[in-house]
C-alpha angles and dihedrals in degrees: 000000000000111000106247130216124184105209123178104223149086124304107210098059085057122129097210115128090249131010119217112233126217087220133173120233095254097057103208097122123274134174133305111032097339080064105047097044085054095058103031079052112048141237087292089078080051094051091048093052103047083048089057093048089054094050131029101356100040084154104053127256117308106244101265101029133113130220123165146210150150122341092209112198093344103117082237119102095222148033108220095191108188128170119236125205118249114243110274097200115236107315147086092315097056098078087053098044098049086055095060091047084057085045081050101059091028093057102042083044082062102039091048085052105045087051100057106262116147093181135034138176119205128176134219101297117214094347086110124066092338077078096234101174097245099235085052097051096044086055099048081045097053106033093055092040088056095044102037113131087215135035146119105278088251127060114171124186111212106191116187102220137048092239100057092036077054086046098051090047093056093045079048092054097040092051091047088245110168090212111160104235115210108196 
């Protein structure tokens, strides 16, 4: 099991060895964090992703895989871009789409990991503008960090306001989850 630390912070002045990106299928950059790693990172992170979309993704990321490139000028090594589900609301979907939020964080886990990676900082996946209700991602998020198979032997959640870093503690709290929780 990684060790886990809930910063309040932002994610892309991390020095982790790769940065998970909360990133659309298209890759081409976007709002939120997509955007702001983007543009913190360089057109390099750009470059990386259009040459991934001519070659071996011409059809954009699947919602909860991983790819990664370049971190750019991010003091991270690495770019872990991975595809969250939008929220379904309550109904037959849910069950399926919460699903792909756990692949999300499992994949790019593994990915981080097979790559070398011995830290890596991810933030709230889909719980933006994807509409995640914020208690239910922090739990996806928690509970598959702590029980990935695979991962870097940090993983540390960076969540951009006091509200969701106070969410994730208490997901934290109600899993039995030992995170370290940086205030």
């Amino acid at each position: 099991m990684p060790r886990i630390e809930l910063v309040r912070g932002d994610l892309t002045r991390e020095r982790v060895d790769a940065i998970v990106n909360a990133a659309n299928s298209s890759l081409l950059g976007g709002g939120g964090v997509d955007g702001a790693i983007h543009r913190a990172g360089g057109p390099e992170i750009l470059a990386a992703c259009r040459a991934l979309r001519a070659t071996t993704l011409p059809d954009g990321l699947p919602t909860g895989q991983a790819v990664a490139t370049t971190a750019g000028r991010l003091a991270a090594r690495w770019v872990i871009h991975t595809v969250g589900p939008v929220w379904p609301g309550d109904g037959p979907e849910l069950t399926r789409r919460r699903a792909l939020l756990a692949d999300a964080y499992r994949n790019s886990l593994a990915l981080a990991a097979s790559i070398g990676a011995a830290s890596v900082a991810a933030p709230a996946v889909s719980a933006g503008v994807y509409g995640w209700p914020a208690d239910d991602a922090a739990e996806v998020a928690l509970g598959t960090s702590a029980d990935a198979a695979a991962a870097p032997g940090l993983v540390r959640f960076v969540l951009f306001s006091p509200e969701m870093h106070r969410t994730f503690a208490a997901a934290s709290r109600r899993l039995g989850i030992d995170a370290d929780v940086v205030e």
